[in-house]
N, C-alpha and C positions, 0 to 999 in steps of 0.2 A: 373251260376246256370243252372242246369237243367228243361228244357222245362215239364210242367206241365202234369202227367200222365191223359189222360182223362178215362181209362179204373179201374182207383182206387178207394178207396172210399177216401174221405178228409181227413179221418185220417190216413193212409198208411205212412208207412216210409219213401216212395220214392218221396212224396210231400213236404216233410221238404225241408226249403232253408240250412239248416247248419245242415247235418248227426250227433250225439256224437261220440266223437271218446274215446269209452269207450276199454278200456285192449287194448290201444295201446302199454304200457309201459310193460302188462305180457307178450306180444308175443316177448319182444327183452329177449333173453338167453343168456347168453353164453355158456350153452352146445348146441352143435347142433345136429338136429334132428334125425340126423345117427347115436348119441351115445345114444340116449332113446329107451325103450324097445316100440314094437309099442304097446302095449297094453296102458302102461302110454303115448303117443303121444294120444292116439284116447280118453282117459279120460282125457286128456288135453284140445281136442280138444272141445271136448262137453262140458266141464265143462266150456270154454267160451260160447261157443254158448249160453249155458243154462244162465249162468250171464246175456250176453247180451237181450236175450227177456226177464228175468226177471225184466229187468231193462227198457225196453221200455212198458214192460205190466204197468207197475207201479201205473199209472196214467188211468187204464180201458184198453180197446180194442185196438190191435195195427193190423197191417196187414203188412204184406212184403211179396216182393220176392228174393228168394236167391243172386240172383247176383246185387242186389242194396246195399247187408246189405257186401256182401264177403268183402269187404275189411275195414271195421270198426271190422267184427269179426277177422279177417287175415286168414280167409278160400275159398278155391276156391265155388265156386256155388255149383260144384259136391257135394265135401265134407260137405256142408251145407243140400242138399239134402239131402243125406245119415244119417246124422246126426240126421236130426230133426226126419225123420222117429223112431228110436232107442228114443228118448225124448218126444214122443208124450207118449209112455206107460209110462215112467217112472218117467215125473216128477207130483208130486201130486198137487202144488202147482199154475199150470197153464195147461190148456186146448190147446191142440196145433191141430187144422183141417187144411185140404186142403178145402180151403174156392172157389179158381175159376182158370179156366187157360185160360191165353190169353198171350202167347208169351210163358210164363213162369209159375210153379206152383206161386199162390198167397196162402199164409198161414195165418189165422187167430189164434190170441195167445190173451187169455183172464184168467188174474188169476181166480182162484178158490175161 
């Protein structure tokens, strides 16, 4: 178990003792990545991300930071970055801000 983050708020992803290991099963393919077009790759990609914080908002207000959540969504931190930026406009259905930065961007995600 990871040492308790004192800079989060208590309901933060990265306080959890057991992460979900949600679309661990969509990220195994058997086509590989070099045969997808990169446009379906990058709607791939986001389309988990976006599952995944719809699925931790669920329950109210969630908080993360990219590189505690990367490997339950199976994206690097970068690509989480990048990502969420493009899904803060886009998805209706949850509110996504850059909530504080101490090491790392901390993101707040609260359905709608």
């Amino acid at each position: 178990m990871e040492p308790t983050r004192a800079h989060c708020p208590p309901h933060c992803v990265c306080r959890r003792r057991a992460q979900p290991q949600l679309l661990r099963d969509s990220r195994m393919s058997t086509t590989s990545p070099a045969t997808q077009p990169a446009a379906q790759a990058t709607s791939s990609k986001a389309d988990r991300l976006a599952e995944f914080l719809r699925a931790e908002a669920a329950d109210g207000e969630t908080y993360f930071k990219a590189k505690f959540i990367a490997d339950d969504v199976g994206l690097s931190p970068k690509e989480i970055g990048a990502l969420i930026v493009q899904l803060q406009d886009s998805m209706q259905d949850l509110e996504i801000e850059k909530w504080s930065y101490t090491g790392a961007t901390t993101w707040r995600v609260v359905p709608t």
